[in-house]
N, C-alpha and C positions, 0 to 999 in steps of 0.2 A: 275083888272088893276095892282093889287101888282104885278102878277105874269110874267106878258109883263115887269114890270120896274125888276123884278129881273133876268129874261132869257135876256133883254138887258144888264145888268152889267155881268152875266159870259160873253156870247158874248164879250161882245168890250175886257173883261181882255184878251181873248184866241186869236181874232181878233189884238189885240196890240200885244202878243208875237208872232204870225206869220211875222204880219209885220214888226217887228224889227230883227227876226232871218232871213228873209229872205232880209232884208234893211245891215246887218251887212254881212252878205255870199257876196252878189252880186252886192249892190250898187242901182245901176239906174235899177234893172229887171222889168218887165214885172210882174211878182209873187207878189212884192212888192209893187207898186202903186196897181196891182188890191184890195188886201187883205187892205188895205190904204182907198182906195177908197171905201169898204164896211164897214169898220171903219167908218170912218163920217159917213155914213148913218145911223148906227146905233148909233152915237151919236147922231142923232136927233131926233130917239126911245125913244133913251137913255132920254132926255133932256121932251120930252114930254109926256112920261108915269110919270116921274117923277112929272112934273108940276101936272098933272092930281092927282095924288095920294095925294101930297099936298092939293089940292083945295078938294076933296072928304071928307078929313079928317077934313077940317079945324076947324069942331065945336069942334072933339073929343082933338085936338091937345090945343085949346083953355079951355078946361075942364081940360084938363091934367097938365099945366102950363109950359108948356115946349115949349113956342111960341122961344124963342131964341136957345135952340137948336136945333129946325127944322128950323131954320133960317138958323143957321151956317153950319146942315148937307145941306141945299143948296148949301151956300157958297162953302164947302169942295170938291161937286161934281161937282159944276163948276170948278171949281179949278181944279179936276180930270182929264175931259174933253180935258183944256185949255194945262196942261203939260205933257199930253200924247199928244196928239198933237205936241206942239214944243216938245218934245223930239224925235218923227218918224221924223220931218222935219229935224233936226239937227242933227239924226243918217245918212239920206238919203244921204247930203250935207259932213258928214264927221269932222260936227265941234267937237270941243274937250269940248265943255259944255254940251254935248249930256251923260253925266254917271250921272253927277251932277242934269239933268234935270228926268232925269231915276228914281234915287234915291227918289228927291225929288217926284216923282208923285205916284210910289210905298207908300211911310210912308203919304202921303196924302189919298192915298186910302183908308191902313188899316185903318184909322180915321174916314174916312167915314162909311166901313163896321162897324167897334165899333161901331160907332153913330146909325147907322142902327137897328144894333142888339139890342144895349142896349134902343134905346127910345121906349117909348107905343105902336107905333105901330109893334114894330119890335118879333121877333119868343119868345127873352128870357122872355116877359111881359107876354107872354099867357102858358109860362110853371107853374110862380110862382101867 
């Protein structure tokens, strides 16, 4: 299941820069709602391999002691989720919080991947 919830986060990152290069070019295209519209869907991949991996783990996570920050690497990717999102709608629309909202979902991400990488479960635990 790791491997469905990590081929859904490249997706939606490469899926979000489509739909914003092609939201920033052309506005209201046809390109842009589609790639948009298969963005959610795969936030909802996104959102339930996640859960699942959670819930699989949860003795090891509990053993580990690190129950708050697989908390928070929740929180972060929901968070992720929630301002890539309003920042496609807010790019779509033309408003001017649409860089701030960019920015902000970008340095949220890489928080997430750190959290990612660096907790028990994550690639750097099983090198050292």
């Amino acid at each position: 299941m790791i491997h469905l919830h990590l081929t859904t986060i490249v997706l939606a990152v490469i899926l979000y820069v489509i739909a914003l290069v092609f939201y920033q070019k052309g506005g209201e295209g046809n390109a842009g709602k589609m790639s948009h519209m298969i963005l959610r869907a795969d936030y909802i991949f996104l959102i339930f391999s996640g859960l699942i991996v959670y819930i699989q783990n949860m003795e090891g996570i509990g053993a580990s002691g690190g129950h708050m920050m697989y908390g928070l690497k929740v929180l972060f990717g929901l968070a992720v989720v929630a301002l890539m999102e309003m920042s496609l709608i807010k790019t779509q629309k033309g408003s001017g919080s649409a860089n701030t909202l960019k920015i902000i979902a970008i340095i949220v991400l890489v928080i997430t991947v750190g959290l990612g990488i660096y907790l028990p479960l994550g690639p750097l635990s099983s090198m050292f």
